[in-house]
GUNUDO-302198 format. One record per residue: z, x, y of N, C-alpha, C in turn; residue in three letters. Coordinates in steps of 0.001 Angstrom, whole numbers, padded with zeros to 6 digits, always signed. Layout:
ZXYZXYZXYALA ...
This chain:
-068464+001459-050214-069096+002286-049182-069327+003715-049655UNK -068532+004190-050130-068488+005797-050770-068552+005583-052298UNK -069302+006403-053222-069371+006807-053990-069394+008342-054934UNK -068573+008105-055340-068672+009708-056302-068812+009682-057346UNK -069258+010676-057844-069769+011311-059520-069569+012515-059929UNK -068864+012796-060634-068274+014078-060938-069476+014275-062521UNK -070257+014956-062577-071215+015433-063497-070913+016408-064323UNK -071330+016394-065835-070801+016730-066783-070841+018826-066274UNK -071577+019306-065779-071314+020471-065099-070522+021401-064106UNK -069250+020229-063683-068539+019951-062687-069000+019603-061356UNK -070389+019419-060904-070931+019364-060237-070470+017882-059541UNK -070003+017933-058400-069458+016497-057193-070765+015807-056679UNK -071019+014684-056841-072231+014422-056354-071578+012741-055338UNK -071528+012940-053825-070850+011899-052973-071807+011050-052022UNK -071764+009982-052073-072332+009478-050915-071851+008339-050213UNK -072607+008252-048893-071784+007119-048203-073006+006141-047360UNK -073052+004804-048030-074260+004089-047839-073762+003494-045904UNK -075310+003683-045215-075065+003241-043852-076779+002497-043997UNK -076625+001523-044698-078665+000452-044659-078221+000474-043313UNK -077781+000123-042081-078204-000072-041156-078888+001134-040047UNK -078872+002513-040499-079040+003547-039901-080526+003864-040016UNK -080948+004160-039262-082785+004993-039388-082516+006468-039588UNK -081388+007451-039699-081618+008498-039929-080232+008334-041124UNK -080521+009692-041956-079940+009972-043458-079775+011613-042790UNK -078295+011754-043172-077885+013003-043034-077339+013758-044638UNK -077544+015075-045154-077383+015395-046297-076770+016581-045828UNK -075793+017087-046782-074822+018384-046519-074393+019074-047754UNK -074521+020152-048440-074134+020842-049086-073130+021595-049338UNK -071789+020668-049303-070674+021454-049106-069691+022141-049730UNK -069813+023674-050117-069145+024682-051027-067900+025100-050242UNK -066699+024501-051212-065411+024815-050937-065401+026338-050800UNK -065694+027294-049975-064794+028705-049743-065542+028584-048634UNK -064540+029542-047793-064566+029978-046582-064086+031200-045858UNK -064125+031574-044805-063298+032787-044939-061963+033636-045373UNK -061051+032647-046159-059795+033146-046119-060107+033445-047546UNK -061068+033205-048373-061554+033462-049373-061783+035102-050142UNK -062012+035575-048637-062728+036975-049356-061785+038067-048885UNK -062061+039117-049541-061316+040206-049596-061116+041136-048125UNK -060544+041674-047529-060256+042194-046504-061397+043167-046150UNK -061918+044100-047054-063026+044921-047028-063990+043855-046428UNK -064446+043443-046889-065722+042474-046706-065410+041113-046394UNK -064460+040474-045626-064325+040037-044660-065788+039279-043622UNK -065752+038046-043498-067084+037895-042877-068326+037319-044028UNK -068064+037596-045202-069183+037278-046295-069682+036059-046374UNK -069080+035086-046702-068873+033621-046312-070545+033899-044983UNK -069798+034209-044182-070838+033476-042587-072227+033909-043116UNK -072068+035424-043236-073188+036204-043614-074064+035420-044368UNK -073790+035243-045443-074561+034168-046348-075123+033010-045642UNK -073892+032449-045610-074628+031328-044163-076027+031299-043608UNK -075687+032568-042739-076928+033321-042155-078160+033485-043376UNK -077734+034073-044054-078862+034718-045153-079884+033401-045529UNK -079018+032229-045371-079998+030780-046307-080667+030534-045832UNK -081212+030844-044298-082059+030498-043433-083138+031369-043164UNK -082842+032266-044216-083926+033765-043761-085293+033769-044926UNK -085277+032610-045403-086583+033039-046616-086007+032258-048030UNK -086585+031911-048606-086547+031759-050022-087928+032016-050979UNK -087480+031908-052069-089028+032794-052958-090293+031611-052598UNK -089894+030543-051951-091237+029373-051465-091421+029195-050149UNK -090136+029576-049577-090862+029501-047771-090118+030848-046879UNK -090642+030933-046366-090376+032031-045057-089235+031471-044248UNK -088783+031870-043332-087242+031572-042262-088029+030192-041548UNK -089430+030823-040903-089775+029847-040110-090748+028567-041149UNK -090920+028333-042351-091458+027395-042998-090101+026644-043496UNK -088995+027148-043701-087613+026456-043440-087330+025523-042228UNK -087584+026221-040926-086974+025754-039968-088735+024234-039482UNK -089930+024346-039923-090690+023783-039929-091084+022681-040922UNK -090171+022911-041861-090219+021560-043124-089213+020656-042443UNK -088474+020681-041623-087512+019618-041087-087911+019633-040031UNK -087688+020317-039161-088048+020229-037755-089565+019560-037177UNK -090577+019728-038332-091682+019097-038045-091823+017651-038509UNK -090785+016945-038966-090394+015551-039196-089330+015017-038097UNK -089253+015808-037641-088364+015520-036226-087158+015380-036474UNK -086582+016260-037890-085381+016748-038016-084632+017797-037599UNK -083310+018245-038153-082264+018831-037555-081651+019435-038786UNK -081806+021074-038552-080892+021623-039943-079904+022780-038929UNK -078663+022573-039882-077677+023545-039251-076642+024086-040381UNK -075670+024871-040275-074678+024713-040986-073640+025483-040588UNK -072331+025680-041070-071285+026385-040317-070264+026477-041685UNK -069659+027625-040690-068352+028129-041821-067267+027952-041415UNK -065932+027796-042038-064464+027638-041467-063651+028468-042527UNK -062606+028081-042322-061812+028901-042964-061903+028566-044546UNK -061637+027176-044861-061992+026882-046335-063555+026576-046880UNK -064262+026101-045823-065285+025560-046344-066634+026058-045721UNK -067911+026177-046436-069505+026233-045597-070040+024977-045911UNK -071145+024597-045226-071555+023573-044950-072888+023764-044926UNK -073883+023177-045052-075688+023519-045168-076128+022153-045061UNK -076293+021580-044214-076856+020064-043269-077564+020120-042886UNK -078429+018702-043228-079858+018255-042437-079546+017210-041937UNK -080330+016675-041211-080181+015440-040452-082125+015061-040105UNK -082691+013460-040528-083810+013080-040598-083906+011954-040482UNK -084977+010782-040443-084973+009458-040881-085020+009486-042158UNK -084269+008528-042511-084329+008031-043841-085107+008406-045009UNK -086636+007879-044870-087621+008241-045643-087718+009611-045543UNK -087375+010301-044948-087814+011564-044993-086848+012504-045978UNK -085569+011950-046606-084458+012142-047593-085133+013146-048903UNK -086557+012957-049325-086987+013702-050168-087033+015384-049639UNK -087903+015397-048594-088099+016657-047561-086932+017400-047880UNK -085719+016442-046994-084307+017027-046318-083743+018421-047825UNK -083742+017012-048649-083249+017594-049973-083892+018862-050686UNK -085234+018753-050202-086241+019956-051078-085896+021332-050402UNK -085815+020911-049048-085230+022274-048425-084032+022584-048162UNK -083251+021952-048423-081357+022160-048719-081364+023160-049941UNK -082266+022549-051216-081362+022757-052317-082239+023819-052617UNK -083085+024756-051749-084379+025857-052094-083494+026783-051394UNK -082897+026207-050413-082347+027621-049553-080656+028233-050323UNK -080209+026820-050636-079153+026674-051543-079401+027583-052885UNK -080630+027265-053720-080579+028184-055080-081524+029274-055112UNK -082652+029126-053613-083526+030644-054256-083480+031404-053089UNK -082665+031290-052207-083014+032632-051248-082539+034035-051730UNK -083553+034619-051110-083845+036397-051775-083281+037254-051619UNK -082391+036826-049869-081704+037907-049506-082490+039231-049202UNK -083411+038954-048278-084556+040137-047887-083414+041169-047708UNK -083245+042549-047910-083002+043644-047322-083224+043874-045865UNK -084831+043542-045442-084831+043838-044109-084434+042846-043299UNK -084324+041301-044007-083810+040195-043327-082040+040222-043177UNK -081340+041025-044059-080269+041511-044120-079875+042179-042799UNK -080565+043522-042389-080652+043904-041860-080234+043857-039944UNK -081633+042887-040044-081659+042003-038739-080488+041386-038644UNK -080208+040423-039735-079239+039499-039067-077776+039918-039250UNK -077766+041436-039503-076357+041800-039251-076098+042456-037959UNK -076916+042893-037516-077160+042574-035994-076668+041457-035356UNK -078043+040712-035760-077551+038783-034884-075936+038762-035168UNK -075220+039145-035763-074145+038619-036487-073506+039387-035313UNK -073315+040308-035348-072373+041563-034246-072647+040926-033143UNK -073653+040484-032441-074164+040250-031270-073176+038957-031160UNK -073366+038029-032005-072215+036547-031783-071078+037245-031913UNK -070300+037857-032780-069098+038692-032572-068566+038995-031035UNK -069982+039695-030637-069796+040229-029495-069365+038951-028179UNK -070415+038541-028442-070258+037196-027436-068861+036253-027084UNK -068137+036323-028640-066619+036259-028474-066262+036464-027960UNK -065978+037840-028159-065110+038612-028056-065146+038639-026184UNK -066534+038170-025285-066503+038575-024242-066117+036716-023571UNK -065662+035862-024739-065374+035225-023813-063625+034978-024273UNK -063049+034584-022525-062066+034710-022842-060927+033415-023272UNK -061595+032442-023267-061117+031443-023940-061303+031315-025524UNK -062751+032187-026095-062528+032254-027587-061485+033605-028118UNK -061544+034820-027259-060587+035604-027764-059503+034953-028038UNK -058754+034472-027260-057552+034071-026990-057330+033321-028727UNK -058014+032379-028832-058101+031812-030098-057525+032510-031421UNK -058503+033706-031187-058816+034951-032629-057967+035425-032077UNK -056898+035863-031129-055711+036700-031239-054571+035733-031660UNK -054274+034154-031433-053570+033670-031695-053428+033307-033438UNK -054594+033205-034146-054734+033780-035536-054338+034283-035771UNK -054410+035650-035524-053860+036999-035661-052300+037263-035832UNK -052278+036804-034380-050914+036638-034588-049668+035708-035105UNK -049858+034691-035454-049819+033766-036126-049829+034283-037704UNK -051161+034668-038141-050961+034958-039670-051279+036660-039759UNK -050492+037373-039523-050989+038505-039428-051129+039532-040773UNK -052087+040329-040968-052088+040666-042230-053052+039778-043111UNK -053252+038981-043285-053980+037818-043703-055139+036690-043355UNK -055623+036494-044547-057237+036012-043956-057387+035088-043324UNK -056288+034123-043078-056229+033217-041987-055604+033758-040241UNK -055578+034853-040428-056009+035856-039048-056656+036299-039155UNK -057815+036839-039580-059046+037108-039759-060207+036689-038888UNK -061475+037020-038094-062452+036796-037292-063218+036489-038819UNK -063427+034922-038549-064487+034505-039752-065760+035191-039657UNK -065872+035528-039094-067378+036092-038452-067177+037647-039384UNK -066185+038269-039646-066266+039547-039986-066233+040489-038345UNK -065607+041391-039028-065885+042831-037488-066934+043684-038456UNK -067224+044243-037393-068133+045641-037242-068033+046713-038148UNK -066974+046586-038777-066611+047498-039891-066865+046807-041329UNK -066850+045456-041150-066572+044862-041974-068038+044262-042700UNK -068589+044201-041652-069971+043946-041828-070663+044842-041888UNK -070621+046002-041620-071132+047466-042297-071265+047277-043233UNK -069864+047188-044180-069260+047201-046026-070259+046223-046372UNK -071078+045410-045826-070962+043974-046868-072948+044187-047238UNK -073005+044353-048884-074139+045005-048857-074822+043746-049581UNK -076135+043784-049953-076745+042731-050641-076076+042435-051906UNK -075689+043288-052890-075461+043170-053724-074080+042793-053838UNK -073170+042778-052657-071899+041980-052249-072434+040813-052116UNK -072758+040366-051074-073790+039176-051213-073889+038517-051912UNK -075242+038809-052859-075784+038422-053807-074690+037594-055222UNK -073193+038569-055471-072398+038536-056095-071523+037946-056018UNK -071220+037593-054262-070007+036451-054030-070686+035124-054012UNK -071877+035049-053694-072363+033645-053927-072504+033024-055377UNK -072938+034036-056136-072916+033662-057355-071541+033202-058481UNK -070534+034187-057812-068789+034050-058368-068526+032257-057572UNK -068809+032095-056553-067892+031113-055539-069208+029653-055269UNK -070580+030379-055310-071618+028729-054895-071763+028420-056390UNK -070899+027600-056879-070659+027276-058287-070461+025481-058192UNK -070571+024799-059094-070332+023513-059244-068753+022700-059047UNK -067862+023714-059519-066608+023326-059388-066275+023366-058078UNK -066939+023901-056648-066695+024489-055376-067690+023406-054595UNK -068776+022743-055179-069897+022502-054499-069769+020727-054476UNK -069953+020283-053585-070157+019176-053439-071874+018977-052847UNK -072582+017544-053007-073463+017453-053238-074386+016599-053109UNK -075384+015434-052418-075943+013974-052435-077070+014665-053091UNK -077617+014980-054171-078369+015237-054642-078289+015465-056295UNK -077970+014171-057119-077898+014412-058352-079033+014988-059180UNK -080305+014731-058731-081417+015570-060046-081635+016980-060033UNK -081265+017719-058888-080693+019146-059133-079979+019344-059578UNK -079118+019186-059955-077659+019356-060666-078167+020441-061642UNK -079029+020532-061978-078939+021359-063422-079456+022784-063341UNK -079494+022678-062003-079480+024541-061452-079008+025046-060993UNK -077552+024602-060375-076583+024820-060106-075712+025708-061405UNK -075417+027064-060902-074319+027495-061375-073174+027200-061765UNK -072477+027033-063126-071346+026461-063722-070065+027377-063166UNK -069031+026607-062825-067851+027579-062596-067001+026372-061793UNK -065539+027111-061802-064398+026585-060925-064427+026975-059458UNK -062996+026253-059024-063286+026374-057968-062364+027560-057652UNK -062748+028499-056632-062207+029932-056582-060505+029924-055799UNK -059557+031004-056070-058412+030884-055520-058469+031793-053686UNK -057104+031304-053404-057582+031751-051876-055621+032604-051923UNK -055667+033542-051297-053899+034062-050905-053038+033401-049897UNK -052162+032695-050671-051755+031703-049908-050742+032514-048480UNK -050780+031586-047550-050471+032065-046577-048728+031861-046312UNK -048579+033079-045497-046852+033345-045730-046342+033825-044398UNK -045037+033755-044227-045050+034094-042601-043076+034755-042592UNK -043162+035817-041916-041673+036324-042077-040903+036106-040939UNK -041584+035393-039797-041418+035446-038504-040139+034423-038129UNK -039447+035372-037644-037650+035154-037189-037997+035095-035423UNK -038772+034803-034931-038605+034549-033760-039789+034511-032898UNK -040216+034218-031907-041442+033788-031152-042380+035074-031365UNK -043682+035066-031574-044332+036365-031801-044915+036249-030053UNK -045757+037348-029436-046250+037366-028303-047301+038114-028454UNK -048428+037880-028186-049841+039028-028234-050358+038991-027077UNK -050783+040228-026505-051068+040405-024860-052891+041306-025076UNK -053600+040667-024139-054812+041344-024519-054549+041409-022722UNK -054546+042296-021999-055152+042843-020764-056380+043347-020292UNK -056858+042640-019537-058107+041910-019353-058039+041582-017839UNK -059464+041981-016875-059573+041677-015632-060197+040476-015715UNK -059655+039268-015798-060267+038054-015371-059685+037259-014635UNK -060569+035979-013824-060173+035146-012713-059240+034543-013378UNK -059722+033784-014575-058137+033111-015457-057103+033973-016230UNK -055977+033131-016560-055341+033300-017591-055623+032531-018834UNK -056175+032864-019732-056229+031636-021175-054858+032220-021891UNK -054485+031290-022010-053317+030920-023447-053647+030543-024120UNK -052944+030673-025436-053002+029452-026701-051265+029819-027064UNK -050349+028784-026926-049186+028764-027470-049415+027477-028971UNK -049044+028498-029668-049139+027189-031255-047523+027296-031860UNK -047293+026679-032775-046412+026714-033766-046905+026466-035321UNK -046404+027007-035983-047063+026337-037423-046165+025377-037897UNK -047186+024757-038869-047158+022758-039033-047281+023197-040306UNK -047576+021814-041245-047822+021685-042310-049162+021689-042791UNK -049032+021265-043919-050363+021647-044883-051224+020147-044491UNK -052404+019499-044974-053329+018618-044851-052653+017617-045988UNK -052018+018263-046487-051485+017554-048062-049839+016834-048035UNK -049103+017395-046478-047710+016905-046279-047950+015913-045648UNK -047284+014761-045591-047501+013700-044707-047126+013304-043575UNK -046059+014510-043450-045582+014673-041658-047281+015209-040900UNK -048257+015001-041844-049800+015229-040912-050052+014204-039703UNK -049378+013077-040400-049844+012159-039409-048899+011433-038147UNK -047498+012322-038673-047152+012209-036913-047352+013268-036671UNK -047754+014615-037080-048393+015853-035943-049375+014802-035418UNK -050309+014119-035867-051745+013483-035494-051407+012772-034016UNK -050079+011968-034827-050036+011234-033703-049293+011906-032373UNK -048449+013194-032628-047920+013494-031474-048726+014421-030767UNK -050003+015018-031217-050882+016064-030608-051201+014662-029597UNK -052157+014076-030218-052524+012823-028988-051727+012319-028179UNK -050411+012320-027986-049742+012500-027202-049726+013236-026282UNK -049859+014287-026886-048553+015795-026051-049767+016243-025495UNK -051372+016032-026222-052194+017190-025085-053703+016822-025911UNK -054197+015814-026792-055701+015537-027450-056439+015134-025966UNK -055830+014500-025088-057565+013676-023924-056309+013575-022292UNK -057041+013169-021842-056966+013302-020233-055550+012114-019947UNK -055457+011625-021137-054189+010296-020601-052784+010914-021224UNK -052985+012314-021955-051801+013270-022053-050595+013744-021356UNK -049761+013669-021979-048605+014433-021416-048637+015495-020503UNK -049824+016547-020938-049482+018084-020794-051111+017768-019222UNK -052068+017111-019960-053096+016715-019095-052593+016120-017585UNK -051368+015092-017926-051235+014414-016687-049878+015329-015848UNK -048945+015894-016720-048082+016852-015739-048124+018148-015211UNK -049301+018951-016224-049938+020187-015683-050673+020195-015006UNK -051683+019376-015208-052944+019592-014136-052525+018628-013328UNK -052879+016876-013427-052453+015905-012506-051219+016111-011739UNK -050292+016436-012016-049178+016398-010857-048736+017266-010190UNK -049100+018834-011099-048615+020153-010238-050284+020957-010400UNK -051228+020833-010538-052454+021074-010286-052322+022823-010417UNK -052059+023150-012185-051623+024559-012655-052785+024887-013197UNK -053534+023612-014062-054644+024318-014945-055598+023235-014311UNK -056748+023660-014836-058340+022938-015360-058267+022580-016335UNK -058506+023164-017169-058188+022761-018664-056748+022982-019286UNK -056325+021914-020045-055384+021977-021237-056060+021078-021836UNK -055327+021539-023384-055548+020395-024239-054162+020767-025339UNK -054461+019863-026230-053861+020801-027630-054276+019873-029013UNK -054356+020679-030096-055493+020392-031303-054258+020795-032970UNK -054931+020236-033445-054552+020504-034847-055399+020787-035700UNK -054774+021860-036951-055603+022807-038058-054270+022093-039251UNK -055697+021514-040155-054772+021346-041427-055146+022443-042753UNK -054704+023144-042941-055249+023559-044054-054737+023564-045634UNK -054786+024260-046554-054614+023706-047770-053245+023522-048179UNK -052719+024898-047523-051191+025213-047640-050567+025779-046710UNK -051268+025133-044899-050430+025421-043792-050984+024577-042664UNK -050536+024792-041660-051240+024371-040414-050659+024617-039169UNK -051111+023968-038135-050916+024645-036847-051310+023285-035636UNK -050480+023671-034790-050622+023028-033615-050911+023996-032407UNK -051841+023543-031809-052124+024693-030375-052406+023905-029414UNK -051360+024450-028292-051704+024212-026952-052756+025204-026283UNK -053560+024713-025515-054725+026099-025301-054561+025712-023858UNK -055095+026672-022927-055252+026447-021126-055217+027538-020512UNK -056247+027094-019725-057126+028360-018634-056402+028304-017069UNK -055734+029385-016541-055008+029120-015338-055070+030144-014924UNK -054770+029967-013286-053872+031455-012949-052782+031980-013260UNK -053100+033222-013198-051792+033867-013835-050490+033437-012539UNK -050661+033552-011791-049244+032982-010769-048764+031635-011520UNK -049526+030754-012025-049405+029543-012985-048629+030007-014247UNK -048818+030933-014336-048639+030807-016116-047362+030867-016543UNK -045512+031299-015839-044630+030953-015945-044492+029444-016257UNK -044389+028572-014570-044303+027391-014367-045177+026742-015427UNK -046324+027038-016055-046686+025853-017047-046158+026087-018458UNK -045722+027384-018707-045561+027668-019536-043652+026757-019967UNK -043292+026754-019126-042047+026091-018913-041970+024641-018493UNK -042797+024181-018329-043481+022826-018438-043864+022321-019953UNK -045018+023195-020232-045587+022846-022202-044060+022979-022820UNK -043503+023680-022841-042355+023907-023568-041601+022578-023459UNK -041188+022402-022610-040100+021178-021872-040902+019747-022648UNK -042201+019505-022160-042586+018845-022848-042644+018508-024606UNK -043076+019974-025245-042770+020217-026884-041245+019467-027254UNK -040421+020155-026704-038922+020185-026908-039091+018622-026557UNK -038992+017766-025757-039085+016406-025300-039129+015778-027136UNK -039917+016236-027697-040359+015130-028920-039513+015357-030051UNK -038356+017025-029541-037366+016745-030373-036116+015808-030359UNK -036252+015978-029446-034893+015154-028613-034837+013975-028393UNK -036064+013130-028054-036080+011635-027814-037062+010802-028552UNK -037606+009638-028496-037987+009182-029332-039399+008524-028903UNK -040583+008654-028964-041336+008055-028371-041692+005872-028572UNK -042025+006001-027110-041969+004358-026697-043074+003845-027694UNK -042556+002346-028031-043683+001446-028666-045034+001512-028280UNK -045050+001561-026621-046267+001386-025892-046960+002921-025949UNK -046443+003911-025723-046969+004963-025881-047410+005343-027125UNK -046663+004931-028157-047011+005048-029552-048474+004267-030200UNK -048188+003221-030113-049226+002462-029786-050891+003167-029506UNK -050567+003443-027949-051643+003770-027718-052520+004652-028163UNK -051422+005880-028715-052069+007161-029596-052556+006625-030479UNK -052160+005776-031466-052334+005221-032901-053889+004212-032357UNK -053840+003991-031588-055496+002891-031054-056348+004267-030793UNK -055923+005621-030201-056965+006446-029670-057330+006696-030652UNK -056532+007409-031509-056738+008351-032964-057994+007320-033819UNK -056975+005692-033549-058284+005019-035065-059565+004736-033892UNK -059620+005194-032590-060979+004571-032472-061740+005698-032173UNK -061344+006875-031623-062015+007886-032546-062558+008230-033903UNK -061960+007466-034549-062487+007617-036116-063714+006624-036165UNK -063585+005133-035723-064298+004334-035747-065876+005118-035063UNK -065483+005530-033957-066957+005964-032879-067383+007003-033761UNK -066447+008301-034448-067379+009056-034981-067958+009014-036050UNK -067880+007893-036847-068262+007696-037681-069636+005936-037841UNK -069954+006002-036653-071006+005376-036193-072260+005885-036768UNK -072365+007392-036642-073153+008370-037087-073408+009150-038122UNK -074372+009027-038519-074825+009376-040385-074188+010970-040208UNK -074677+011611-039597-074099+013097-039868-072566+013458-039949UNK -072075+012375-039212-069876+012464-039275-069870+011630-040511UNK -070557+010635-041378-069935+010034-042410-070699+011242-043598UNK -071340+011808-043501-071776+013429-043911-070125+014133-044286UNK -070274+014252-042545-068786+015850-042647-067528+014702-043274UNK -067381+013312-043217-066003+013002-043955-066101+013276-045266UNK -067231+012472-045692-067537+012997-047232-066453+014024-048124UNK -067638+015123-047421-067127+016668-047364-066127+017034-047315UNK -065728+016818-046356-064077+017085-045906-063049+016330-046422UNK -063432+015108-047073-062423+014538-047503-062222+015074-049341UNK -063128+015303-049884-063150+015890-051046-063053+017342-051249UNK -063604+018046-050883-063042+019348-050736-061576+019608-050477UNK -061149+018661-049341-059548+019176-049013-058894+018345-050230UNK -059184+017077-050292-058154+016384-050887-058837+015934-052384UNK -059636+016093-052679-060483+015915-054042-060628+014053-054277UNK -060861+013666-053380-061131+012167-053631-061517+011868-051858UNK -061815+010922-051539-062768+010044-050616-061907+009009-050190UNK -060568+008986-049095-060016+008312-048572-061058+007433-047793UNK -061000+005930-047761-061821+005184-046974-061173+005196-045286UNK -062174+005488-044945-061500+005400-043071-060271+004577-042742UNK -060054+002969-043109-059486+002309-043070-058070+002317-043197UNK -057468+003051-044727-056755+003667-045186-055838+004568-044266UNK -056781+005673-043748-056095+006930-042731-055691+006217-041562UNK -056178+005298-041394-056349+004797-039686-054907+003887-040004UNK -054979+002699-041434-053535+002202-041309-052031+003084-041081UNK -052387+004639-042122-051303+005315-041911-050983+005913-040671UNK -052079+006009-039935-051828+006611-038182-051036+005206-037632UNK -051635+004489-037919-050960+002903-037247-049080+002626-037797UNK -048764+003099-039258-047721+002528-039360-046339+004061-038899UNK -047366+005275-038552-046177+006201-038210-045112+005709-037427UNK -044048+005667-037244-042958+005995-036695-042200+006910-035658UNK -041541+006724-034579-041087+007413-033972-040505+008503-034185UNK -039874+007757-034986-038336+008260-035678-039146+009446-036862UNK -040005+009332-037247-041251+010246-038060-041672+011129-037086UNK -041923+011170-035759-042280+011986-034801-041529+012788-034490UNK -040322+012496-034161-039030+013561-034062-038474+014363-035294UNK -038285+013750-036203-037892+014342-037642-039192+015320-037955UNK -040324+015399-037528-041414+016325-037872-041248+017475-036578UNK -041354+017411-035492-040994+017992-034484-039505+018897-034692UNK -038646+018511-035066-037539+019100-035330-037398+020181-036528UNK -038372+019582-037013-038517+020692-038068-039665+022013-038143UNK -040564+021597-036930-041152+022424-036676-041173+023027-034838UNK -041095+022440-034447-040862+022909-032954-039972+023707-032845UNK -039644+024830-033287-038788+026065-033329-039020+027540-032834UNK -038459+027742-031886-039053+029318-031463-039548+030416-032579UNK -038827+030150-033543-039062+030634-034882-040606+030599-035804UNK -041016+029508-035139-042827+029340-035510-043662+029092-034544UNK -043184+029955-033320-044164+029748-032188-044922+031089-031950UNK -045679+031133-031540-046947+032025-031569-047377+032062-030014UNK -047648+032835-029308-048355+032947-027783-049050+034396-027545UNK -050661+033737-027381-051741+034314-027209-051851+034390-026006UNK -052565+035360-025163-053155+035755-023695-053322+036595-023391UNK -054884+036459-023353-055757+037732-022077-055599+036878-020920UNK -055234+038197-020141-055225+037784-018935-054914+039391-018025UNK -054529+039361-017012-054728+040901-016216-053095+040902-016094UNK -052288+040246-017009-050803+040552-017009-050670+042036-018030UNK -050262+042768-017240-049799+044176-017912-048723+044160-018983UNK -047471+043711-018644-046222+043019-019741-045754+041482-019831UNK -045361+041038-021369-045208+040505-021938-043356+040259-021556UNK -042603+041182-020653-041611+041003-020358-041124+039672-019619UNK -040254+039332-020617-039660+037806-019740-039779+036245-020780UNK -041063+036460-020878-041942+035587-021876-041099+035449-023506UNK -040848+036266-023654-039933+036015-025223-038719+035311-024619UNK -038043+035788-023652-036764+034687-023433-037216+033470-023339UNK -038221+033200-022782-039014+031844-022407-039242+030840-023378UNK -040024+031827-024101-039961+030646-025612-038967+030393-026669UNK -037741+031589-026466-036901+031709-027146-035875+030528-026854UNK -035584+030129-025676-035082+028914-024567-034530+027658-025590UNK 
């Protein structure tokens, strides 16, 4: 089903055959991301992003967005902390197109000055838009606080200061150090040979001194309270990944949750909860997130907790176990129905882990976790000691709340 080719340039060239599909999705995916770049210039990564869509020495922004879109395709791309991404999505036959304008915006854009310009604007303006909502702040302060000092607290997006600093010739210079072959993955072997030679770039690994629950308070007149209470987890590379996997789907992934059915369903505190997992190269994280009233936000907060603590202490049921391990693999199954998710596994599976786990594989190891693996991972991380709690909300002090999680 998957194939790879590692080319004498270091260049990754992956694919994943779907004959039964009418559309072909292609992605260009260069290992760095924001935790990549230097504190000054901060944000570079996205910027670029931005920049690939603004012109190249053969088409204009809008003869880009009209070589796909007028085949009744779909181009996008996005940044994260390790990785950018540059995706099309088309029918099939149309795979020549997709590719001509991936790999034009990929090796010749110009980086207009005045297109610079503009879209450091556009850029502040999404900043801005964050920042005014209060379920994404909450996010970017729990980063923050969580990794503080460091580029995995960092607004991938860059701030306002930061994007000032970041000039063409920054630009121009980090793409050339980092969009390299050793970084780049690829479905397009007959380009290969214009691709820039190089490794893949280092990132500052992330470190944490924190002896006890951190607390970050953004005060803020709004109808809700958003939280994000996290703890940090392991890396993508430890294998206690896959009872975090399986105990997030538990404790708070969909509506048949722990935190879903005793917060909202039985004491009717929030609208939303959930809680999610971040693997990254050499850390990770679990977050509970939820929008409430602040009169709520003790009582649930002492609820999520009670619940967390629950998975140190006891052992989860066959049947409950079970069921996570069927959600998790049939989520995998449904999203990968679709040419553009067997795209992002590709990607994601080689970049993080440098080889192409077959679906099958991940889904047996979600299936054979253990209880007794659920608690022994929980115990070692469910500690006031790596808990983190984010919230805007119109609470003035943070008083009380450290005993709380400290508990």
């Amino acid at each position: 089903m998957y194939q790879v080719t590692r080319l004498d340039n270091g260049l990754t060239v992956a694919t994943a055959e779907m004959p039964h599909m009418a559309s072909v999705s292609v992605g260009i995916w260069v290992g760095v991301g924001g935790r990549y770049e230097p504190a000054p210039i901060s944000g570079t990564s996205h910027f670029i992003e931005h920049l690939l869509f603004k012109g190249t020495k053969r088409r204009s922004a809008r003869e880009i967005s009209q070589a796909v879109e007028g085949i009744g395709g779909y181009l996008n791309a996005f940044t994260s902390e390790e990785h950018t991404c540059f995706y099309a999505r088309a029918r099939h036959d149309d795979l020549p197109i997709l590719l001509d304008v991936l790999i034009d915006m990929f090796l010749n854009s110009t980086f207009d000055p005045v297109e610079i310009g503009k879209e450091r604007d556009v850029i502040k303006e999404e900043l801005a838009s964050y920042l005014d909502q209060p379920h994404q702040l909450v996010q970017e302060m729990h980063n923050a606080a969580m990794w503080p000092g460091q580029p995995l607290g960092r607004f991938i997006t860059g701030t306002p200061k930061t994007l000032d600093a970041i000039s063409r010739d920054t630009m121009v210079n980090y793409q050339k150090k980092n969009y390299v072959t050793g970084s780049t993955v690829i479905a397009a072997q007959r380009y290969a040979r214009h691709f820039i030679r190089g490794g893949r770039p280092d990132y500052v690994p992330a470190t944490s001194a924190q002896t006890k629950p951190v607390i970050s308070l953004q005060t803020k007149k709004t109808e809700q309270t958003q939280m994000a209470l996290g703890i940090r987890a392991c890396s993508r590379h430890d294998q206690k990944r896959f009872a975090l996997r399986v105990l997030n789907a538990i404790l708070g992934e969909n509506m048949s949750s722990r935190l879903f059915q005793t917060v909202r369903e039985d004491h009717g505190l929030a609208y939303s909860i959930y809680s999610s997992n971040s693997f990254f190269d050499d850390t990770g994280d679990l977050v509970v997130s939820a929008g409430l009233d602040l009169d709520n936000l003790h009582k649930a907060l002492r609820i999520i907790l009670r619940e967390m603590k629950w998975f140190t202490e006891k052992l989860v049921s066959k049947p409950e176990l079970r069921r996570a391990a069927d959600y998790l693999c049939g989520q995998i199954d449904l999203s990968l129905e679709n040419s553009e998710n067997q795209m992002m596994w590709v990607g994601e599976q080689w970049l993080g882990y440098g080889k192409i786990s077959p679906p099958d594989k991940v889904k047996k190891r979600l299936r054979e976790v253990k209880s007794s693996e659920i608690r022994a991972a929980a115990r070692e991380l469910i500690r006031p000691d790596r808990m983190t709690l984010a919230l805007v909300s119109p609470l003035k002090s943070t008083a009380g709340l450290d005993r709380l999680l400290a508990a």
